[in-house]
C-alpha positions in Angstrom: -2.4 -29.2 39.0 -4.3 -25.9 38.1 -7.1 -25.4 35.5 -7.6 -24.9 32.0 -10.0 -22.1 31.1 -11.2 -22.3 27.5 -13.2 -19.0 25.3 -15.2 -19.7 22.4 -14.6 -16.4 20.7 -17.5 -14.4 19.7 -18.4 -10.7 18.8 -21.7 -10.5 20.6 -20.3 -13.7 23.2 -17.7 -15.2 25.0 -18.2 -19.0 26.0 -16.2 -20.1 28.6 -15.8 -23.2 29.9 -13.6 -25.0 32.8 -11.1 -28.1 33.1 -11.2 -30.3 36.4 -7.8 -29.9 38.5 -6.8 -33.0 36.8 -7.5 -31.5 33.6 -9.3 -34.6 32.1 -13.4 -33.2 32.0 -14.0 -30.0 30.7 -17.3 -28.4 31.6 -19.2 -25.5 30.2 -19.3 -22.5 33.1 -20.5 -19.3 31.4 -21.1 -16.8 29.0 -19.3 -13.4 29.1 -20.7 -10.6 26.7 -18.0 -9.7 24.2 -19.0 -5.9 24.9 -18.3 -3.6 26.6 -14.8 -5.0 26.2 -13.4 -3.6 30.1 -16.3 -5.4 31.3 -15.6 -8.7 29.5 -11.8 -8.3 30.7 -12.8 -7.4 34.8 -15.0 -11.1 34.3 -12.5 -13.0 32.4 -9.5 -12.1 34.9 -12.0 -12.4 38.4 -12.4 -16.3 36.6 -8.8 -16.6 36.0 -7.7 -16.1 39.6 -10.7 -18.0 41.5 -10.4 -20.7 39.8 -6.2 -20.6 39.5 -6.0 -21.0 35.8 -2.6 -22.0 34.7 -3.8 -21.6 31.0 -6.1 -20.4 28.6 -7.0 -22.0 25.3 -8.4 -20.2 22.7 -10.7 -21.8 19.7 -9.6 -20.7 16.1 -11.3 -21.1 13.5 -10.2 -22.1 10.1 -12.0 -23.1 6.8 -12.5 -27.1 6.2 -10.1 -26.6 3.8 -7.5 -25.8 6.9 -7.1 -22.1 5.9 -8.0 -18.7 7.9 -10.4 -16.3 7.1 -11.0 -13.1 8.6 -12.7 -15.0 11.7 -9.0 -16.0 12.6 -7.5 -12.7 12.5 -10.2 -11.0 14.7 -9.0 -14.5 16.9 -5.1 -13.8 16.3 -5.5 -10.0 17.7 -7.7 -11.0 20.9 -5.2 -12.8 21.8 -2.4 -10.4 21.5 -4.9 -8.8 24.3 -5.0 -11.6 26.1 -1.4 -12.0 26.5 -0.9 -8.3 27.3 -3.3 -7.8 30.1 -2.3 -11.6 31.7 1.4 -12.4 30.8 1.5 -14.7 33.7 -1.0 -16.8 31.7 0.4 -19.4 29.0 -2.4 -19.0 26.1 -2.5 -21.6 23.3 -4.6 -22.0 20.2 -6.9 -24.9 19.6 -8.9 -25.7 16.1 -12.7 -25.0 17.0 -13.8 -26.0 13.3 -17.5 -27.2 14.0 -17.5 -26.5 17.9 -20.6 -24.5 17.6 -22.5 -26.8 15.3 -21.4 -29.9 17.5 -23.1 -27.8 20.6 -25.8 -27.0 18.5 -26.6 -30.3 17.9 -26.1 -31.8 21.6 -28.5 -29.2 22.8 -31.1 -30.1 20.2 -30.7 -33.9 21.2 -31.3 -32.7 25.0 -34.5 -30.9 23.9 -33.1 -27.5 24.5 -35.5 -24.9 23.4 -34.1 -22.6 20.5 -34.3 -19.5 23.0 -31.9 -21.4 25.8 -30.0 -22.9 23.3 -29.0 -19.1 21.9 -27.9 -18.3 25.5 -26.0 -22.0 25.9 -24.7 -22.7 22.8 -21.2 -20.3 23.3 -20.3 -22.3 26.8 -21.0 -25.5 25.7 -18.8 -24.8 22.4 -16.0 -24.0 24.2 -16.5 -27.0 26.3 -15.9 -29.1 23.5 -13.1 -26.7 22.4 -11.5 -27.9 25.7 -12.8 -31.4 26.0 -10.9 -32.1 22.9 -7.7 -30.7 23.7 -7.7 -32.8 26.7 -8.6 -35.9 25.0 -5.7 -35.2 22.5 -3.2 -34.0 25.2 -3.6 -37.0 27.8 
């Protein structure tokens, strides 16, 4: 079997983060800075074919009331992107409501100082994006 990638979208960063082969552990691999956008794109695709991802999932965010804000659009037209410059990869859409804060929180439990944590946060997000999705897809 081939990999799951996962992004955490963000406007100042990307997490990313990496399913096993047998795409049942997800594990946090890096952050990608959301600017200068050809930059982010040359990174994302050099992941995509090393690591022979078969799909991407994206995080999208809703309200806890199960609606979409503005977050979601910014989400829904990254993704059009994402489709156009790799339409070989199948991209899905996964709820990230309380990713960040659920990293967040993990990091503060592992005595992660506030400076790393700014820097660790977005991977380890989208590993729980991912982590998630697997658990729900097995």
């Amino acid at each position: 079997m081939s990999r799951i990638l996962a992004i955490d979208h963000g406007t100042v960063r990307m997490g990313i983060a990496l399913s096993d082969e047998l795409r049942m552990i997800a594990q946090p691999l890096k952050y990608i800075p959301a600017e200068p956008l050809e930059d982010f794109w040359k990174s994302l695709g050099e992941i995509v074919h090393e690591k022979e991802v078969e799909m991407i999932l994206v995080g999208m965010p809703r309200n806890m009331n199960g609606t979409y804000g503005p977050a979601a659009e910014k989400v829904r037209a990254f993704i059009e992107l994402l489709r156009e410059r790799l339409p070989e990869i199948t991209v899905r859409t996964w709820d990230e409501r309380l990713t960040s804060s659920e990293a967040n929180r993990l990091l503060i439990q592992g005595n992660v100082r506030r400076g790393q944590r700014k820097e660790k946060v977005d991977k380890m997000a989208a590993a729980i994006l991912l982590q998630s999705y697997l658990d729900a897809t097995s």
